[in-house]
N, C-alpha and C positions, 0 to 999 in steps of 0.2 A: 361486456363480452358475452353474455349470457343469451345475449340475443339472438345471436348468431352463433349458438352450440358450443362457446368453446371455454372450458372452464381452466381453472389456473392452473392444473396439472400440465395443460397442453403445450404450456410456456417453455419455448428451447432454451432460448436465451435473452439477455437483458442488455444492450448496447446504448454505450452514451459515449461519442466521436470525441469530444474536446470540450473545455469549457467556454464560455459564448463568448468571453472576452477573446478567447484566441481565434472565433468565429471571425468576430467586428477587426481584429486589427490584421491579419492574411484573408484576402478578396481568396483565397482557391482553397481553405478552409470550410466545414460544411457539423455545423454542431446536431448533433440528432439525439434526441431522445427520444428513443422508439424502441419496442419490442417487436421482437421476429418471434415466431413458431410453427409447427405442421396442424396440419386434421386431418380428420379423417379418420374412417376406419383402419384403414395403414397405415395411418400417419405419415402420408406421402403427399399433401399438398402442402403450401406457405401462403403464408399470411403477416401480415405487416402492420404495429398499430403505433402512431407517434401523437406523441403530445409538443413541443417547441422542439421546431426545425430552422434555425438559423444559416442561414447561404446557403443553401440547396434545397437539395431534394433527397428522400429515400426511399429506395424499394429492399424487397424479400425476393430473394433466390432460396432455390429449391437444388440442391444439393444431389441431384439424381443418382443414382450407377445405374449404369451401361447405358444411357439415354441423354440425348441433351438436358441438358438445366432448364427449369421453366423458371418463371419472374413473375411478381406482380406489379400492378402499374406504380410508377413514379408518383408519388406524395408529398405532400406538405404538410406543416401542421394541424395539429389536430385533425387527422385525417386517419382510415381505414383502407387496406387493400387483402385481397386474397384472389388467389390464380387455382389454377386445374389442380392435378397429380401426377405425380412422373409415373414412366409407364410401368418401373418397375418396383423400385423402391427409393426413399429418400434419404441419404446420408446424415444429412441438418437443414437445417437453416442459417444462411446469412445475410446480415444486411449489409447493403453496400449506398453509396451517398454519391452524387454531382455536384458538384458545384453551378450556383448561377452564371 
């Protein structure tokens, strides 16, 4: 994480969907272990980091007020993402999952 400025403080939250067995046996189940959080100097962007993503996909919402929500791109394991900043401020971060 350091690489990309963002140290452990920044961490909103820590989300794990399901365990993988309930992944592998409901097709519209989606197991994520992935961390959401903001940066920035507002702490108004999101950002998205997963290690094992079993049936789907996740991204990070940007929790806005008074602006729409912004997202980052759709992920897979072992994978990174991070998007803009809301225009005003960001409420949290949440991560949200697809199914394949």
């Amino acid at each position: 994480m350091a690489a990309v400025g963002i140290s452990a403080a920044a961490l909103t939250s820590v989300v794990a969907a399901v365990p993988a067995q309930a992944a592998q046996a409901r097709p519209d189940t989606v197991y994520a272990d992935c961390t959401v959080g903001d940066y920035g100097k507002n702490h108004d962007g999101v950002w998205i980091s997963c290690g094992d993503v079993v049936g789907g996909q996740a991204r990070g919402r940007a929790d806005c007020k008074a602006a729409p929500d912004i997202y980052t791109d759709w992920v897979g394991a072992w994978t990174y993402a991070q998007n803009g900043f809301c225009w005003f401020s960001m409420r949290g971060a949440v991560m949200e999952t697809r199914a394949h």
